[in-house]
C-alpha positions in Angstrom: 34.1 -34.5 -59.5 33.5 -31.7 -61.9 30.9 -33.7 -63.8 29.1 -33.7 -60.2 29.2 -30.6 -59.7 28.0 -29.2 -62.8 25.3 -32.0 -62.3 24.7 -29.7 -59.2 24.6 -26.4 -60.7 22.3 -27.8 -63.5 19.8 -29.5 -61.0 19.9 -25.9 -59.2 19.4 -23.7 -62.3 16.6 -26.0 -63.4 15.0 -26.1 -59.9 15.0 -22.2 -59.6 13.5 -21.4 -63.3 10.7 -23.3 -62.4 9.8 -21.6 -59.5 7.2 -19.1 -59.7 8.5 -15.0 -58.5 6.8 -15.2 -55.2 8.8 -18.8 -54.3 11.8 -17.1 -55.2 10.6 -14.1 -52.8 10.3 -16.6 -49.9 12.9 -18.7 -50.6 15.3 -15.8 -50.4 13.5 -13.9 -47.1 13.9 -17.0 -45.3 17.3 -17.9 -46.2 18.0 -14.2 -45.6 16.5 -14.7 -42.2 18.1 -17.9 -40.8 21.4 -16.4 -42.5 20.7 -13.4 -39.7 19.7 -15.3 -37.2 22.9 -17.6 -37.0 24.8 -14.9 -37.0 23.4 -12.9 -34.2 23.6 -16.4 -32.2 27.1 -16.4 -33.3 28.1 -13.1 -32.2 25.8 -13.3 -29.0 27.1 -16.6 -27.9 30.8 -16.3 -28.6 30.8 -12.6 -26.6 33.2 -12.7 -24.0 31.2 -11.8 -20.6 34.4 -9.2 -18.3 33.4 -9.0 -14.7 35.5 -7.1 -12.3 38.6 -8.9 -10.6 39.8 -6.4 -8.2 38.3 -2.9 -7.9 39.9 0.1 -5.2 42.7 -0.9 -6.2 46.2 1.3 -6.2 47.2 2.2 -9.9 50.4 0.5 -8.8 49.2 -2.7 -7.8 46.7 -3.0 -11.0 50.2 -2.5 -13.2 51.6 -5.7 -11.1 48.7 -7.6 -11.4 48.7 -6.3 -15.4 52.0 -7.9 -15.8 51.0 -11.4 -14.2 48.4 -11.5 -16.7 50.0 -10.6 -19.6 52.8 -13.4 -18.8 49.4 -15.8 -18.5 48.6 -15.2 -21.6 44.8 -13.7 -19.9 42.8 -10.9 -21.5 41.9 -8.4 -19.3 40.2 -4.8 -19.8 41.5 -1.6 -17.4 38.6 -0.1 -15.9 38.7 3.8 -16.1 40.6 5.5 -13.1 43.0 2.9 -13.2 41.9 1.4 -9.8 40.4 -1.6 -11.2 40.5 -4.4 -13.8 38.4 -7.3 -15.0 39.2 -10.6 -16.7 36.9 -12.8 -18.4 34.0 -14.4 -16.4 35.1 -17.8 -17.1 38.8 -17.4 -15.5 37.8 -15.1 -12.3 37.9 -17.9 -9.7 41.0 -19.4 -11.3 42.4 -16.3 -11.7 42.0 -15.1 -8.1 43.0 -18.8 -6.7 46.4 -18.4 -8.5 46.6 -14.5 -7.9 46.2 -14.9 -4.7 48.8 -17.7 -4.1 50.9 -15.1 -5.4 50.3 -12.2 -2.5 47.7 -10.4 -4.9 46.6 -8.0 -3.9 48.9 -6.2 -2.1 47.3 -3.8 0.2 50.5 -2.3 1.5 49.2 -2.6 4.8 50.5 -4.2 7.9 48.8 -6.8 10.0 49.8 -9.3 12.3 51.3 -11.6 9.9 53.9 -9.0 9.9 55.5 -10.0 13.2 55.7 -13.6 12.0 57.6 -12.6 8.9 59.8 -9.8 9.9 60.6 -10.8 13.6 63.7 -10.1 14.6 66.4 -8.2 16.9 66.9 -4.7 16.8 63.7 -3.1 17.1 63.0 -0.4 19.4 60.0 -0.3 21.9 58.5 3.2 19.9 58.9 1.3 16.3 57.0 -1.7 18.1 54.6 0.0 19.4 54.1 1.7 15.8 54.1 -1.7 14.1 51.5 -3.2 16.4 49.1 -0.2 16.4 49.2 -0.3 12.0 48.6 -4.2 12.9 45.3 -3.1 15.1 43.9 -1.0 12.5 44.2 -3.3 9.6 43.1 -6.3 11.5 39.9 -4.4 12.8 39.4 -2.7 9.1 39.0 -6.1 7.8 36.8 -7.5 10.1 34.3 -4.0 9.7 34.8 -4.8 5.7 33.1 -8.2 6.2 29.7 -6.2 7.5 26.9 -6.8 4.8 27.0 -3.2 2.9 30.4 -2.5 4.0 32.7 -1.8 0.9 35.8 -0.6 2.5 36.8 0.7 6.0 39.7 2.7 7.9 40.4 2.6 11.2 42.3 5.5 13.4 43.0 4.4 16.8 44.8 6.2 19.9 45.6 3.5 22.3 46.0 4.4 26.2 49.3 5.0 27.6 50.5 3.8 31.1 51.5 6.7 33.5 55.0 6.5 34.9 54.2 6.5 38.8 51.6 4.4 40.4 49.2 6.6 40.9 49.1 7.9 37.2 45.4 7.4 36.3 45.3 5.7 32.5 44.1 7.5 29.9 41.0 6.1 27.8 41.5 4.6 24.0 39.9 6.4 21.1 38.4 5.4 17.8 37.8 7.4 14.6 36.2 5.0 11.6 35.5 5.9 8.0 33.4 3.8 6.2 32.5 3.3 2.5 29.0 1.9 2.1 26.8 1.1 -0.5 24.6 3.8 -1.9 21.3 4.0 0.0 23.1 1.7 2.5 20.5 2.0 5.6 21.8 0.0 8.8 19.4 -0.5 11.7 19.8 0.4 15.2 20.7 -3.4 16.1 23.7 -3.6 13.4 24.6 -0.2 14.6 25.1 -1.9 17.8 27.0 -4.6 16.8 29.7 -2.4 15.3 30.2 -0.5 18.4 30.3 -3.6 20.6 32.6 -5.1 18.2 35.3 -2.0 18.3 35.2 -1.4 22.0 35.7 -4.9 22.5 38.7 -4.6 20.2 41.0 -2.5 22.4 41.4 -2.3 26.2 39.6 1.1 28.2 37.5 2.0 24.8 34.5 2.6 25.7 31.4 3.5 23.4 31.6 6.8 24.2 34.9 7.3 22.9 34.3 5.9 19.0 33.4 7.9 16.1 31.8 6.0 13.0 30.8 7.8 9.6 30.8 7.3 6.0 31.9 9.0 2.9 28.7 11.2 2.6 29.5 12.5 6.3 26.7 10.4 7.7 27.3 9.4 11.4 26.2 6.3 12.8 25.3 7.0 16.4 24.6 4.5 19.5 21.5 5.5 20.9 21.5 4.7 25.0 19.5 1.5 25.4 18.1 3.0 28.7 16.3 5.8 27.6 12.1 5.3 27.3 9.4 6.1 25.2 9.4 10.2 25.0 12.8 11.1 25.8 13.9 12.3 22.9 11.9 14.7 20.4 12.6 12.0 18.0 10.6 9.9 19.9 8.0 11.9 21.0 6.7 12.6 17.1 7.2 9.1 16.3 4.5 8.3 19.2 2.7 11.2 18.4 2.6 10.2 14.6 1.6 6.5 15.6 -1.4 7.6 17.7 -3.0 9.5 15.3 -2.4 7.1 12.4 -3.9 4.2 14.2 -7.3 6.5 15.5 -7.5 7.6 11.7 -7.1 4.1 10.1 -9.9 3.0 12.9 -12.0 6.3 12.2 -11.8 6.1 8.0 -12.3 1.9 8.1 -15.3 2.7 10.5 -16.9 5.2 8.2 -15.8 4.7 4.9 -17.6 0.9 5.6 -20.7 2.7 6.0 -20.4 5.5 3.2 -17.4 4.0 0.7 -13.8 4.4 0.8 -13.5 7.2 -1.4 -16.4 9.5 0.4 -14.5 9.8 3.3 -11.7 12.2 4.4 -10.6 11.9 8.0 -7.8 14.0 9.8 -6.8 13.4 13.2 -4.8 15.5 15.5 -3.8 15.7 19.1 -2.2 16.9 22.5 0.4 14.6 24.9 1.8 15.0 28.1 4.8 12.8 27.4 5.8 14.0 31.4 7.3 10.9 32.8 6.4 10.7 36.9 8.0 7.8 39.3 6.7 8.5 43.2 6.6 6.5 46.1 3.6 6.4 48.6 3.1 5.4 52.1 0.0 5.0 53.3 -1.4 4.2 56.6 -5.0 3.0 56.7 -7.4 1.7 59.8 -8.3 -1.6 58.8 -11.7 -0.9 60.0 -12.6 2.1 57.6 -16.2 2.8 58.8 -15.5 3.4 62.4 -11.7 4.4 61.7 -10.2 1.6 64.2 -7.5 -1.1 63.8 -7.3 -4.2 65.1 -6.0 -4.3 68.6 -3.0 -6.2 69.3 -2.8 -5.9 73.0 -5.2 -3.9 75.8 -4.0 -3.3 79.3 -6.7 -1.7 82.2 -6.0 -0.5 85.3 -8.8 0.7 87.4 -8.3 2.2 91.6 -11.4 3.5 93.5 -11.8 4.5 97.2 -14.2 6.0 99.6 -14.8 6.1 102.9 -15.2 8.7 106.4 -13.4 7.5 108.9 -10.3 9.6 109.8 -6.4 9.0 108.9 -3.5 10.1 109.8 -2.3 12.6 107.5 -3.3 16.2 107.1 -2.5 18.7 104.4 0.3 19.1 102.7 3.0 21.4 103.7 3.8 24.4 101.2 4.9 23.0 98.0 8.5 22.4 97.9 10.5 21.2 94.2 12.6 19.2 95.7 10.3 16.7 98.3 8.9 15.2 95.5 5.4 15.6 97.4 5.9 13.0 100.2 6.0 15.1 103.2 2.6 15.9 104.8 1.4 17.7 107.9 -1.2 16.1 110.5 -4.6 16.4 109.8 -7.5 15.6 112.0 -10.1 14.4 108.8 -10.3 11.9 105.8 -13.6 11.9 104.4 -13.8 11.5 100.3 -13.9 9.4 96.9 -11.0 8.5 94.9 -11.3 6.4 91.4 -8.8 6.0 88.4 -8.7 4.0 85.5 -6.0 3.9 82.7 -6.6 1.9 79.7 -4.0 1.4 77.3 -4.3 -0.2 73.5 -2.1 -1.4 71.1 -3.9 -1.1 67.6 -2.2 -2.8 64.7 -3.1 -0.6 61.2 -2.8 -1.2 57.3 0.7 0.4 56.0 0.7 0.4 52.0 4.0 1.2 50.1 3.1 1.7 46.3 6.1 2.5 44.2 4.4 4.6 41.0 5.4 4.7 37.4 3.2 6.6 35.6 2.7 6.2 31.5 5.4 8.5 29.8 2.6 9.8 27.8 -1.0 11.0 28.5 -3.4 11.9 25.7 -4.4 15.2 26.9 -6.5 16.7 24.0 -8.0 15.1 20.5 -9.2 16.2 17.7 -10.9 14.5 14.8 -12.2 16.2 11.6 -14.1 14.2 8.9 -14.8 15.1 5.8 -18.1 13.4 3.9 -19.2 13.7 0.6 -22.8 13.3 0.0 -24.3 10.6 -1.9 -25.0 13.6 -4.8 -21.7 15.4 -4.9 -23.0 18.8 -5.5 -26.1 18.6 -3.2 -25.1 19.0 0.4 -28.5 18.3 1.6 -29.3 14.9 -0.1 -26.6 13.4 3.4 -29.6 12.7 5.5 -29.4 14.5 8.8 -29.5 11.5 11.0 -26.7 10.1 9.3 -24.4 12.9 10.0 -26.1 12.8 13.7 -24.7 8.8 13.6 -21.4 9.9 12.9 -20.6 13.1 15.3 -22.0 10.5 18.3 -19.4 8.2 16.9 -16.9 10.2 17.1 -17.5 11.4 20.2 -17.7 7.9 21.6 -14.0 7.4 20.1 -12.7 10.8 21.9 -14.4 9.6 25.1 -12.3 6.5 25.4 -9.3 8.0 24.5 -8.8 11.0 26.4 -6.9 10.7 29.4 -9.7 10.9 32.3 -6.9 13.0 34.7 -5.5 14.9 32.1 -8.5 16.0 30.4 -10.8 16.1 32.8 -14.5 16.3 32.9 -16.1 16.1 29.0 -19.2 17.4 28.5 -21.4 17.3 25.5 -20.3 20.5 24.3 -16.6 20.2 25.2 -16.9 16.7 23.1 -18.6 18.9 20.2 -15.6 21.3 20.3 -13.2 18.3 19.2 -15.4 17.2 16.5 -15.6 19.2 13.1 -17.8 17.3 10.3 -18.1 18.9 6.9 -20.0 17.8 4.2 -19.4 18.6 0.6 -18.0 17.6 -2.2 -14.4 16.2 -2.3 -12.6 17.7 -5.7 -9.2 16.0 -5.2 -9.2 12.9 -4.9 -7.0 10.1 -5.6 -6.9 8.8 -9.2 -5.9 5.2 -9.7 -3.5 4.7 -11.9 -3.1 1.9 -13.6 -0.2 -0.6 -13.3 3.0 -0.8 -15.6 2.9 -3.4 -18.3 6.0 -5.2 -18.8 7.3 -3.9 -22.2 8.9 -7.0 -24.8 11.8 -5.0 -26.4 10.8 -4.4 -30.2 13.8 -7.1 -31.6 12.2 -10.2 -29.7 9.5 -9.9 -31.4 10.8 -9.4 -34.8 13.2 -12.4 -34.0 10.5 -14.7 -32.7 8.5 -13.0 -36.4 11.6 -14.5 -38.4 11.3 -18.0 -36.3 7.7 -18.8 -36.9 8.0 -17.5 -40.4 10.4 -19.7 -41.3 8.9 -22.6 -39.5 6.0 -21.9 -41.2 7.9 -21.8 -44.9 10.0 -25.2 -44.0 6.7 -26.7 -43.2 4.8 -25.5 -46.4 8.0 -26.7 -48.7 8.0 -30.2 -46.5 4.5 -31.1 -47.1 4.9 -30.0 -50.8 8.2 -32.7 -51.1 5.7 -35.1 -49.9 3.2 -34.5 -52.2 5.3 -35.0 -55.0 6.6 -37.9 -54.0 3.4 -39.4 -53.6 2.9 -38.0 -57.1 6.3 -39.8 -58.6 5.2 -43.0 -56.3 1.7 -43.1 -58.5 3.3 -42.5 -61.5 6.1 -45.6 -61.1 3.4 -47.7 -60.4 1.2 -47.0 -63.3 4.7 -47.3 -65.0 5.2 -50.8 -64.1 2.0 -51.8 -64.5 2.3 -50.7 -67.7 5.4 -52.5 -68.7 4.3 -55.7 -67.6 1.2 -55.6 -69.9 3.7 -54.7 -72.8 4.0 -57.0 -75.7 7.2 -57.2 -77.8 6.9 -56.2 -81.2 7.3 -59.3 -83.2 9.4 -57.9 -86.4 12.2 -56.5 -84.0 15.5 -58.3 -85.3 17.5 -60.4 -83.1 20.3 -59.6 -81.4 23.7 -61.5 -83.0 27.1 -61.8 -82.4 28.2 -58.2 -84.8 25.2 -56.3 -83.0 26.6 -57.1 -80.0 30.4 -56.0 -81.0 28.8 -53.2 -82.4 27.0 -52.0 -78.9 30.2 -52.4 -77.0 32.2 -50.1 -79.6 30.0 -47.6 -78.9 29.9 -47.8 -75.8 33.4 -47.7 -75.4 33.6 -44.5 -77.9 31.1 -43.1 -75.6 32.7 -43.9 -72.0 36.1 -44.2 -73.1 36.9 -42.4 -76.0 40.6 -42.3 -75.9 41.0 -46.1 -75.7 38.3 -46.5 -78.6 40.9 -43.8 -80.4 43.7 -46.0 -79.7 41.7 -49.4 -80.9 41.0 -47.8 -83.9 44.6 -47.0 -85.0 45.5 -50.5 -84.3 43.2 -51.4 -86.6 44.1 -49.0 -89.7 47.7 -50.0 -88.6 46.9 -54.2 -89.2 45.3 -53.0 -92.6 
């Protein structure tokens, strides 16, 4: 063994004094380099990843669960505060399987699992009731924590009490919530929703008016009323306002900046609305025969009496006019000449009656303004924008306020009341937008000095592998010009031959060479026989 290894060392020492200084150079760089490179490997891939276990935790309860680790034999780290812990990444869902099977954690908190393990006699109706309220808060707590963006929750509920007497009205349940979101946490009107339906559905005579709901930055999530319209709140009204005068200036600037360029355009738009809501009712009667104003007549009824004649009747004039003969006592006469006629003519005309029940728009466009901005095609000479182009532009814009105006609510536009809602400048625009250009990704400056130290390497293996080869070929050549040379060999002719004492002779000192203790030995037996 130690004549192989000082074989070794010999091979080794001979190999590097032949190298040239600049070998040696590389041959040390890149065993430097792999030497570094295992090692960071090493360290990276044996690093123990921690993730978190249990966080908002109760000091108390992370010494409990401290204890069951240390007695499993797990490493664990103690967060700072105290209130969490983490275990390696490997062992969390073990770790929870079998802490949990253990009651960890231990809130300290009652729910209704309570009942099942501490039922018994002896309990008074007040510490019942206490119990069974803790049990409501808990129970609607964790249903609240399983809301995406919901970290924790606490729930504060009054619950109605029942009046003695029969007539006793009940009073209404209440509902105070604190929440602990996520920072940034946004929640839309929808899931806003949802949580108030799901806590007034949780107690009996709460009602949505009743709950509270906030998080830890004193945000309050309201229920907005799902019957209100567009315009009923100033909320609402700027968000229409806003949305009207961003679509007119998105038409406006994609109109004009198509005919001029994006970035010669400016365009502002502002504006006026009667966000007056009106519901009437109207009924109308109408002839159906408009022209001559007449309906169509259902049923007519005539009646038509004429008389005349001279001869004489009995009768005369009638006595002095008395209230209560109803005019059918006369007085004898001795004439009756005359002409009677009468005719009564009675119509039933049917008509149009119209009921309209009227819900006017909550919002009216009642004034508009536009204001363009145009650079000209040479920014510091305002005159090279040909006149009939700016012409082109105010009658476009005036078509645009035309057809959005209100017709009731603004009335009659004329040409100049159209110019007075129109304002086009043209000069040159200083501040415009500059473009910036994108973020490159940045490679961290150790990639690429590890990925240097790869292809390096690669590069020096390569070189040293294709240099083996070539001197193997080299050896290859040289055995075979070896050979070739020993079979053309002729023995010399005067060598001696080989007999029986140069044979003894070869074996002695072979054996003084490969054995020398043995040939030591032989050769005392033989001065001993002499």
């Amino acid at each position: 063994m130690k004549e192989r290894f000082a074989k070794l060392s010999t091979d080794i020492k001979v190999f590097w004094d032949s190298r040239s200084k600049n070998q040696k150079i590389i041959y040390i760089v890149t065993a430097a380099s792999v030497l570094a490179l295992a090692l960071f490997l090493t360290v990276y891939l044996s690093k123990t990843t921690y993730v978190t276990l249990y966080s908002d935790v109760s000091p108390s309860e992370i010494g409990r669960i401290k204890e069951v680790l240390d007695g499993k034999g797990v490493m664990y780290k103690v967060e700072p505060g105290g209130t969490a812990i983490s275990v390696p990444e490997k062992q969390l869902d073990n770790l929870r399987v079998s802490l949990a099977a253990e009651g960890f954690p231990n809130s300290g908190l009652i729910d209704y699992s309570f009942f099942s393990d501490n039922a018994g006699f002896g309990t008074t109706d007040n510490e019942f009731n206490m119990i069974k309220l803790a049990a409501m808060q808990t129970e609607l707590a964790n249903l609240i924590k399983g809301i995406e963006g919901v970290k924790d929750a606490k729930v504060m509920l009054s619950l109605p009490t029942e009046g003695i007497f029969v007539n006793d009205s009940a009073t209404e349940a209440s509902a105070a919530i604190m929440l602990k979101t996520n920072a940034g946490q946004h929640f839309t009107e929808q899931q806003i929703a949802s949580l108030y339906n799901l806590v007034s559905k949780s107690l009996p005579n709460l009602s949505n008016d009743n709950i509270v709901i906030q998080n830890q930055y004193f945000e309050y999530f309201d229920l907005k009323d799902s019957g209100s319209s567009i315009g009923q709140s100033v909320t609402d009204q700027m968000s229409v306002k806003k949305t009207i005068e961003r679509d007119i200036q998105r038409q406006v600037q994609m109109m004009l900046g198509t005919m001029m360029g994006q970035d010669k355009v400016v365009v502002s738009v502002t504006t006026d609305i009667d966000f007056k809501k009106e519901q009437r009712i109207e009924n109308l009667v109408t002839p159906v025969d408009e022209e001559n104003m007449q309906g169509i007549a259902l049923s007519v009824q005539r009646i038509t009496e004429s008389f005349s004649g001279t001869n004489p009747a009995v009768g005369g004039t009638p006595e002095a006019e008395d209230p209560t003969d109803n005019r059918t006592t006369y007085v004898e006469g001795e004439s009756g000449n005359g002409d009677y006629e009468r005719l009564e003519e009675t119509i039933n005309n049917e008509v149009n009656r119209i009921r309209k029940d009227i819900v006017e728009s909550p919002y009216k466009i009642r004034n508009l303004g536009i204001q363009v901005m145009i650079e000209p095609p040479i920014a510091e000479d305002p005159t090279s924008l040909a006149p009939e182009v700016q012409q082109d532009v105010e009658r476009i814009l005036e078509t645009i306020v035309r057809t959005t105006l209100d017709k009731e609510a603004a009335g009659e536009l004329t040409d100049e009341l159209l110019a007075e809602k129109i304002a086009v400048s043209v000069q040159p625009l200083k501040g415009k937008n500059v473009a910036f250009k994108d973020a490159k990704t940045v490679i961290p400056w150790w990639i690429y000095a590890i990925g240097g130290v790869l292809v390096l390497a690669i590069v020096i293996l390569v070189v040293l592998f294709l240099r083996k080869r070539r001197k193997d070929a080299q050896l290859e050549e040289e055995l075979e010009v070896e050979q070739q040379l020993q079979t053309v060999q002729v023995d010399d002719i005067n060598l001696d031959q080989e007999t029986e004492a140069t044979e003894r002779r070869k074996q002695l000192e072979k054996m003084a060479k490969d054995k020398p203790d043995e040939f030591a030995k032989l050769l005392r037996t033989w001065i001993a026989e002499d």
